[in-house]
C-alpha angles and dihedrals in degrees: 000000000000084000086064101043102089086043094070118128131197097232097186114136108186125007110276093192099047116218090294084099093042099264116166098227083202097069086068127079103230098058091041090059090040089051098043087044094057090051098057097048088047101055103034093049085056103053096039074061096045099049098039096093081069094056092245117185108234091246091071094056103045093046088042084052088053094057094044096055087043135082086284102071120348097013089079097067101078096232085059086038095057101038090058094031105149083249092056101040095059088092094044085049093055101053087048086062094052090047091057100050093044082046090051084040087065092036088062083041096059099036116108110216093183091048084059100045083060101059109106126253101253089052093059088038083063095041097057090047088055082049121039089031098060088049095051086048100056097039085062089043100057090038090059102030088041089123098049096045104044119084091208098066088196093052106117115226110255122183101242084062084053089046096043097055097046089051082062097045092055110045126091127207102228090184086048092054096034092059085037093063087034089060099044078047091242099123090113092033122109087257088048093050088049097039103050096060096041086047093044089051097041096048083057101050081043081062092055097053099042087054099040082047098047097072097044082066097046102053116336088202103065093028086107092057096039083054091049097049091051093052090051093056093051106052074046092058096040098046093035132014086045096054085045086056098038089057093043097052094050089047087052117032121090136132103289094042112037089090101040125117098268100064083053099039094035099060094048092049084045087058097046090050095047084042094062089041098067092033080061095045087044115259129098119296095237084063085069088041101047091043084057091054096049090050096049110113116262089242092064086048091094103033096059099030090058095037093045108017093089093035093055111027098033100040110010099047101054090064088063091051087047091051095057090043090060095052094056113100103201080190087065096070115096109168105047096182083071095075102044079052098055090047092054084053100046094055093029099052090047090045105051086040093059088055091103088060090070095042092059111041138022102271119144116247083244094055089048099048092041089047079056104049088048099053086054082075115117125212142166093315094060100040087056101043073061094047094045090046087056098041091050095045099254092109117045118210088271100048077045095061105034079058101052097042083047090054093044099049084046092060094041090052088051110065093038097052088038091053079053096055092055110029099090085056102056094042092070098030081070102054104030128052093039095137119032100251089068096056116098117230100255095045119114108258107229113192138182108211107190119204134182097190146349096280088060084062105071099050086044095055086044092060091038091051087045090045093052121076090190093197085064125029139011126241130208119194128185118209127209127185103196106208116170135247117275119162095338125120098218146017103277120194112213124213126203129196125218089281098052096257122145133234132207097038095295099152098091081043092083143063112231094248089044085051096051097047096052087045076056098060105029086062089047092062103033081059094058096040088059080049101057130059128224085017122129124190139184126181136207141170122219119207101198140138111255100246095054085040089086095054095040081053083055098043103047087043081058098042086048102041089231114169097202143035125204110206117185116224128188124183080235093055109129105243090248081077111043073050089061093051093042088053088045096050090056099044104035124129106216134010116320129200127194105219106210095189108200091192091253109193097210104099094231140005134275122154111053127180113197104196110209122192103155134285143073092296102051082045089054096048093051090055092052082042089054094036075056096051101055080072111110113255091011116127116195114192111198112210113190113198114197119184114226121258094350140121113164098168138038134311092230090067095038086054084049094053089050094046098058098032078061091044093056097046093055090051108041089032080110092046108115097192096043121079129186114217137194122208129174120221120199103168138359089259079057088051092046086051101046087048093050100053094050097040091095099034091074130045093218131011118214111208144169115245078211093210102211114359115117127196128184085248096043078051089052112053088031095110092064089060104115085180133027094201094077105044129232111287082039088053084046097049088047103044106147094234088057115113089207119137103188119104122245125218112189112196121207109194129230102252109209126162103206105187117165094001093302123132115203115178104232093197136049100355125145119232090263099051096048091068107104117268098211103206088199092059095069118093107224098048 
């Protein structure tokens, strides 16, 4: 018994007694890690709030909390000391780990490979430049800058240092950019479009380098058979452990079991075993993690992502970044020009390797710096190449801490000078094309197509594949299923990715047959998006009641800059929803068309009739018309109907009608498939009959709802209008005794008054948004 005397261990976890016997809580480990744990949370939700005005990726915060709370700030107050001691953090190093490898679990989970294997040749040819030639290069730069980079003056360069650094200076963050162009609002921009891929690809050859690295700083030595071994596990886990999951997804899964415990507790359990597999063969426990997600079958994809996602990545993450941040000594640096070198390397580096970029394709001298500049983001890859040098003896506490200050101030520059470079585009992108006439040929088409439920989907992707001349323009639609409230506290709008999943916990959201449909839709239009080229959509759902639905369809036009709304209408519409497109038509923020989809069979459209009687929405109608006919094999017949001897409004906007009637012929004089017609209207019987000989010579007429111009023939036959909404001649083309089969879109165009270089919103606008924005007033412009 003596032998084991001076083994004994105190093996309390939390005080018994409480602090009524005058127990120090702290000297237990429970309320250490509680305590350690609060703190963290604390801090780093603070400063993710404080800095989000700045448009801060998470990372910084929670690496920014961990230094706080470290031997660089707050650590050196001893009740700080004491509570992150290096005896006291093991446990909250551990659970960092786990959360790491549970966080690179989802991220394998998440991550497309097919998606990847069709991206085209030059792309990855790019991507790998923006990759490998970081790494060479800084491989060169810290060889022959070794002295001036190093603290230790008498540490002798060794090559996993070399290695180490350029490793740093290669990966990319794809979470940290894409929260960064979530947050600028870009994700659907020409920079985002381009962004997202390039930083997908890139994240995941990121993956590549950090796991074959890892090993060279361990033990140079056995690095060839760690590699190997992983290898080996891989092509395991691909050719046989997926197919084993894949079978036994498809034997279990049915109505009453795809949602029980074990598809939520399996998979976890799946990530921590992988993860000691490859520990024990040598590598770092999230290669086994991340390989587990990216084997998972496609049909678990939504399931975990919506019951984890937030859990992991939101709450249990931050603690790793934290954990990084507390063991950084600011104190320790001795040679401060080393950091403000090494974030000049790290952008510039990123930003003159993605050069080629510009020289091979069109891309504008702004997208590519700005791809660059975003490519120079660091993410989890980088912050733990940094850990795993310190851990393994290549970075000493002084080289740890110049390179995560140096990574930190390098994410923070990003989102801010990002914001800049944009900024004076999207100025006037939000107060200019907001009707199509005012669009200039070349401009990307951004459209809002509403939908109630899946029938309104067919007619809608007719008229966007009519609408897209894919040799020309691009085209970006968003896409919103308005489905309305049931059971739910507050309005919820619901995002899908390209495969239909959904994010923020919006499975329960939905009723099933509310899910389905939307599952309907959102693979309808994927579909056509892998189509069509140079077309970008992005899907949502808003849960919303019927009378708010109109004002959500606004607000989300106005968030997207979109110039133009599509809105579906049926004669067996409840009135609840003819009520959402009337409030729609008088608060939008930007052009608005009501779709009346006559189920035609053809599968596109071909024969189009603009009917053109005078005013801003029959001229907004014959520019989409137009926009439409640049389309290959579509014809567009203008008929212009004047009414005999009358002039009911200006002659400014007669002169205006004139003006751009003149302006069509000259330039479609050429045009083979489009004809200008005349017709001569006496009386409103005259208008019915014209309309009735021509309904079934078109498959769809394009007309103006003409909001407020009256005409001795529109007064006549007013008294016919079922619904105001869609204008006379619209009411007239959509009666519910015609036999027509052709669909009607009736345009409403975006009214603006723009004197002195002030824009003032005429219609819709709150109180707020009606005072003058005076362009000349801003600073930079």
């Amino acid at each position: 018994m003596d032998g084991y005397a001076d083994q004994c261990v105190v093996l309390n976890i939390t005080t018994t007694n409480g602090i009524y016997l005058g127990e120090n809580p702290f000297n237990e480990p429970l309320p250490v890690f509680v305590s350690q744990l609060a703190a963290i949370l604390i801090v780093s939700r603070f400063l993710h709030h404080l800095f989000k005005p700045l448009h801060q990726p998470r990372i910084v915060s929670d690496v920014l909390g961990g230094i706080l709370l470290g031997p660089s700030a707050l650590g050196r107050i001893t009740c700080f000391a004491d509570l992150f001691s290096v005896k006291n953090v093991n446990t909250m190093a551990t659970l960092a780990y786990l959360s790491l490898v549970l966080h690179m679990f989802l991220v394998g989970v998440e991550l497309d490979l097919r998606a990847m294997g069709r991206t085209s040749k030059k792309a990855i040819m790019v991507i790998m430049t923006g990759l490998f030639l970081p790494f060479i290069v800084g491989v060169v730069v810290v060889y022959l800058l070794h002295r001036f980079l190093v603290q230790d003056v008498e540490q002798g360069y060794n090559i996993e240092c070399g290695f180490l650094w350029a490793a740093i200076l290669a990966v990319t963050g794809f979470q940290a950019v894409n929260r960064i162009l979530s947050n600028l609002k870009l994700l659907n921009s020409e920079i985002g479009r381009l962004a997202r891929p390039i930083a997908l690809i890139s994240d995941f050859g990121s993956w590549i380098l950090i796991v074959t690295l890892i090993p060279f700083c361990a033990n140079p030595m056995t690095a060839p058979f760690v590699i190997f071994a992983t290898m080996g596990c891989i092509v395991v886990s691909f050719y046989t452990i997926r197919p084993f999951l894949a079978w036994i997804v498809r034997y279990t899964s049915n109505d009453t079991t795809a949602h029980s415990d074990f598809y939520f507790c399996f998979p976890l359990v799946g990530a921590v075993a992988f993860a000691f597999v490859t520990d024990v063969t040598g590598t770092h426990p999230i290669v086994g993690a991340f390989v587990f997600g990216l084997i998972m079958p496609d049909e678990l994809t939504v399931t975990l992502m919506n019951r984890f996602d937030y859990f992991i990545s939101g709450l249990m993450l931050p603690i790793f970044f934290a954990v990084s941040g507390l063991k950084v000594d600011i104190f320790k640096i001795t040679k401060w020009n080393i950091v403000f070198v090494l974030v000049i390397l790290l952008g510039a580096v990123k930003i003159i390797s993605f050069v080629p970029v510009l020289i091979i394709s069109n891309i504008s001298t702004r997208d590519s710096f700005a791809l660059g500049l975003l490519m120079s983001t660091k993410g989890t890859w980088a912050i733990l190449a940094v850990a795993t040098g310190l851990e393994n003896g290549v970075l000493h506490d002084g080289d740890y801490a110049v390179t995560m200050v140096a990574i930190l101030l390098m994410n923070s520059i990003v989102p801010p000078t990002i914001a800049i470079i944009y900024k004076r585009n999207s100025l006037f992108a939000k107060y200019s094309s907001r009707t199509i006439q005012d669009m200039k040929p070349e401009e990307e088409l951004r459209i809002l197509v509403c939908a109630h439920s899946y029938p309104d989907v067919p007619g809608a992707l007719k008229l966007l594949d009519i609408s897209h001349n894919s040799r020309h323009e691009s085209m970006t639609v968003f896409t919103l299923h308005l489905v309305e409230l049931a059971n739910q506290p507050s309005t919820m709008l619901i995002v899908h990715d390209s495969h239909g999943s959904r994010f923020e916990n919006s499975t329960n959201c939905l009723r099933s047959h509310d899910s389905a449909e939307a599952d309907r839709i959102v693979t309808a239009y994927t579909e056509f998006e892998n189509a069509t080229s140079n077309v970008a959509i992005q899907s949502f759902t808003i849960v919303s009641p019927l009378r708010t639905v109109s004002r959500d369809i606004c607000s989300i036009a106005k968030d997207k800059v979109v110039a133009f709304i599509i809105l579906p209408y049926h004669r067996l519409d409840p009135s609840s929803f003819r009520n959402i497109n009337h409030k729609v038509l008088h608060n939008a923020p930007c052009s608005v068309g009501i779709f009346v989809d006559r189920g035609l069979e053809s599968a596109k459209i071909r024969e189009i009739a603009m009917l053109f009687l005078g005013g801003a929405d029959d001229c907004e109608a014959l520019s989409y018309a137009w926009r439409m006919a640049a389309k290959p094999g579509v014809s567009l017949t203008v008929i212009r109907l004047l009414e005999m001897d009358y002039v009911d409004y200006s002659s400014k906007q007669n002169q205006q009608d004139a003006d751009y009637i003149h302006e069509f012929r000259l330039q479609t004089a050429d045009e083979e498939l489009i004809v200008y017609e005349e017709k001569v209207i006496q009386c409103g019987e005259e208008l019915m009959m014209a309309l009735k000989e021509m309904e079934n010579r078109f498959e769809l007429f394009v007309v103006g709802k003409r909001e407020g111009l009256d005409s001795p023939i529109t007064t006549e036959l007013f008294h016919m209008v079922d619904c105001p909404d869609l204008g006379v001649v619209g009411n007239l083309l959509t009666m519910s005794d015609s036999a027509a089969t052709s669909s009607v879109l009736v345009v409403q165009q975006f009214i603006y008054r723009n004197t002195r270089r002030t824009l003032v919103f005429q219609k819709g606008m709150s109180r707020l948004e009606r005072r003058k924005v005076n362009v000349e007033s801003i600073p930079f412009l």
